[in-house]
C-alpha positions as CSV (number, residue, x, y, z in Angstrom):
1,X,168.8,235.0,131.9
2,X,171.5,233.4,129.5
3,X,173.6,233.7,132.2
4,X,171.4,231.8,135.0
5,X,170.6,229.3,132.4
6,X,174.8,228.5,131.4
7,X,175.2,228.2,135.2
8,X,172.7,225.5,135.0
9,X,173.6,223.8,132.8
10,X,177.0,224.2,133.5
11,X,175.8,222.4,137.0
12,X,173.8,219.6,135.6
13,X,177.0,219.1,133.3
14,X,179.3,219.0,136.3
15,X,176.5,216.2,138.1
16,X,176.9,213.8,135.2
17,X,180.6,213.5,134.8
18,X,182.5,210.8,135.7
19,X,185.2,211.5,138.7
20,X,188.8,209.6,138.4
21,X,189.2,206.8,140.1
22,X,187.4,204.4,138.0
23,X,189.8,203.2,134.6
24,X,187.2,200.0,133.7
25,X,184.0,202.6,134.3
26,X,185.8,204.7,131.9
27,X,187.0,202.2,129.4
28,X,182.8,201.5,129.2
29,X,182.6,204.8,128.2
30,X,184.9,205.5,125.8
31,X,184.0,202.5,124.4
32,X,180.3,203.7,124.1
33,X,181.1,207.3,123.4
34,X,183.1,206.2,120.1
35,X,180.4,203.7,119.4
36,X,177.9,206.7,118.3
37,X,181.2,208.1,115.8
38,X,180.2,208.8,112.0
39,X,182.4,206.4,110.6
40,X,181.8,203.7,113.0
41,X,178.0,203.9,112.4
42,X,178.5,204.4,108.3
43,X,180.4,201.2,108.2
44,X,177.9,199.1,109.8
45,X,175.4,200.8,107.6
46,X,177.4,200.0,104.6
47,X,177.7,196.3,105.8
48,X,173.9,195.9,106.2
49,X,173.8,197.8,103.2
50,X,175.5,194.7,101.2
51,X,174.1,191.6,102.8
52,X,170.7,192.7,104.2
53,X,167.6,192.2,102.2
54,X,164.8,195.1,101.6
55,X,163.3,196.7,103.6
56,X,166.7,196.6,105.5
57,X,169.1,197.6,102.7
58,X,166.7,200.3,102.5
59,X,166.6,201.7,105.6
60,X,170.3,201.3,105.9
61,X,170.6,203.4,102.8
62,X,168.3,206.3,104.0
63,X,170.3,206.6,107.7
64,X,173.8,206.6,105.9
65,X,173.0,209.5,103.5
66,X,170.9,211.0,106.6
67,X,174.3,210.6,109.1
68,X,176.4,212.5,105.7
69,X,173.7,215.6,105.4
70,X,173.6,215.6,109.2
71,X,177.1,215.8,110.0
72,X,177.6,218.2,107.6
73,X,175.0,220.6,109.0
74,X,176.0,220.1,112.6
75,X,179.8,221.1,111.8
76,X,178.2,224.1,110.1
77,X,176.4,225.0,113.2
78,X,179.0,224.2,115.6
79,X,181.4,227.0,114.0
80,X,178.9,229.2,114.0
81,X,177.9,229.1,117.7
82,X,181.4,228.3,118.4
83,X,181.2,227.0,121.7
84,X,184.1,225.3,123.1
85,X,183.8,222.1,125.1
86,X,184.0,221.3,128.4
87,X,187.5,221.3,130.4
88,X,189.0,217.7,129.9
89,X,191.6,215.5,129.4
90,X,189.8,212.6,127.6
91,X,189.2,213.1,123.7
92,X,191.9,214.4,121.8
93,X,190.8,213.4,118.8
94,X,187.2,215.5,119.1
95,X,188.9,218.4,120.6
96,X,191.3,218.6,118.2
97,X,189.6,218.3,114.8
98,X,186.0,219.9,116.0
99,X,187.0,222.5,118.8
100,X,183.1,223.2,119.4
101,X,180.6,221.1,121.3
102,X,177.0,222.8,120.7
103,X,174.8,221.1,119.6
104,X,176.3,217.1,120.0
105,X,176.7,215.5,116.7
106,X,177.0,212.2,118.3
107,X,173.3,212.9,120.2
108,X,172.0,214.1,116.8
109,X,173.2,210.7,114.9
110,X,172.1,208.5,117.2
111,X,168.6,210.1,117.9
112,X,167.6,210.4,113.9
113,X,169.0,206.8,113.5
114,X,166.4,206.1,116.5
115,X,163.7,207.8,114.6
116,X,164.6,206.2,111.6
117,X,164.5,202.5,113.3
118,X,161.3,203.5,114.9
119,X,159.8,204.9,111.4
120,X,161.6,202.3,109.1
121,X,162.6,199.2,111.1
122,X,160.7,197.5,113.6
123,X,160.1,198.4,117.4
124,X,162.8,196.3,118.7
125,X,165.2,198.2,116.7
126,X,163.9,201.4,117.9
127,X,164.0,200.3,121.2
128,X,167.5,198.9,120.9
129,X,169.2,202.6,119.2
130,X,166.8,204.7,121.9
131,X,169.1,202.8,124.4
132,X,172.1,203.2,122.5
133,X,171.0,207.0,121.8
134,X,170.9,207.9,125.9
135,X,173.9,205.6,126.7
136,X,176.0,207.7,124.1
137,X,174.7,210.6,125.0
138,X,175.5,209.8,128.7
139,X,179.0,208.9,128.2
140,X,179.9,212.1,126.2
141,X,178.4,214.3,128.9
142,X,180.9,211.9,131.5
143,X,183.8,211.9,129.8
144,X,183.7,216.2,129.7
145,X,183.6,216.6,125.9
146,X,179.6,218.3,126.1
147,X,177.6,219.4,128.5
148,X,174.1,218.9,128.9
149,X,172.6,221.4,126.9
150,X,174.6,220.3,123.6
151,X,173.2,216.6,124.2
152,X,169.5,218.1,124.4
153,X,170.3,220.2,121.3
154,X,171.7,217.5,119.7
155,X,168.9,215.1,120.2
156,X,166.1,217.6,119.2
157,X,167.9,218.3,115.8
158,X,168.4,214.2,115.5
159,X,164.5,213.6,115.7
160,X,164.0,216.8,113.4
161,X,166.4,215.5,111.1
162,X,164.3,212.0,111.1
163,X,161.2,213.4,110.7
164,X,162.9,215.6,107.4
165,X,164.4,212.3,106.4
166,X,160.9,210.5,106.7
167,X,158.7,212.9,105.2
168,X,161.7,213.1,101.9
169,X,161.9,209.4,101.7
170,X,159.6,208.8,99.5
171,X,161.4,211.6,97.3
172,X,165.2,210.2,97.6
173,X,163.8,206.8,96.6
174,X,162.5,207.5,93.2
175,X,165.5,210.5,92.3
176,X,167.6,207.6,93.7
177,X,166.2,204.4,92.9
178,X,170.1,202.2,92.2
179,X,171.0,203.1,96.1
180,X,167.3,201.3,97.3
């Protein structure tokens, strides 16, 4: 059964990548495949974080110390499970500090930050990182450094994580009150 379903996915996988031939298609996805990295997202937290006004220094707050607990628990898993990525040439960087690709940190980040627009923000927000989420997610299944399965993992810890972050809020702000 494990075996029928790793064929399948290892099929969908092969469906979604992106064949040579087309440098400015892949420059867009590079570009959007970095765009959902940990320290790209914490700095533009920790900009909004010092100009933006409550509720949005808030919010900004919560998903930064959400992306830190997250990506710390998803490196934990990954060398656990241990899978290795996809065969590819494009991200060195990813292959060579986090060997493993199950379940996608990038899908996980970008879906909680989606929930946490969604719960926090407004609905233009939400709306706005649920794009963001599935174009990130897309581009790292194109480029060869997940397959399909990690994304779906990724994303269904990301909107668990949310919810956790969410239903604790109210928690971290009074234990925390100086960050809010």
């Amino acid at each position: 059964m494990l075996l029928k379903l790793n064929e399948i996915d290892v099929t969908l996988t092969e469906d979604v990548r992106l064949h040579d031939g087309k440098p400015l298609v892949k420059k867009l996805l590079a570009f959007l495949a970095h765009s959902g990295d940990s320290w790209f997202d914490l700095i533009a937290l920790f900009v909004l974080w010092l100009f933006a006004p409550n509720p949005w220094h808030s919010m900004a707050t919560l998903m930064a110390g959400s992306i830190i607990v997250l990506a710390l628990f998803v490196l934990a898993v990954k060398f656990l499970i241990g899978r290795k990525r996809p065969e590819g040439e494009w991200g060195a960087v990813y292959r060579n500090t986090d060997p493993h690709s199950f379940p996608s940190g990038h899908a996980a980040r970008t879906a909680m930050l989606t929930f946490l627009a969604f719960a926090f923000g407004t609905a233009w927000l939400g709306i706005v990182l649920g794009v963001w989420c599935i174009l990130v997610c897309l581009a790292r299944v194109s480029l060869r450094v997940h397959y399909i399965s990690d994304i779906l993992a990724g994303i269904l810890l990301g909107i668990f994580a949310g919810w956790l972050v969410t239903a604790l809020a109210p928690v971290l702000m009074s234990v925390f009150p100086f960050l809010f």
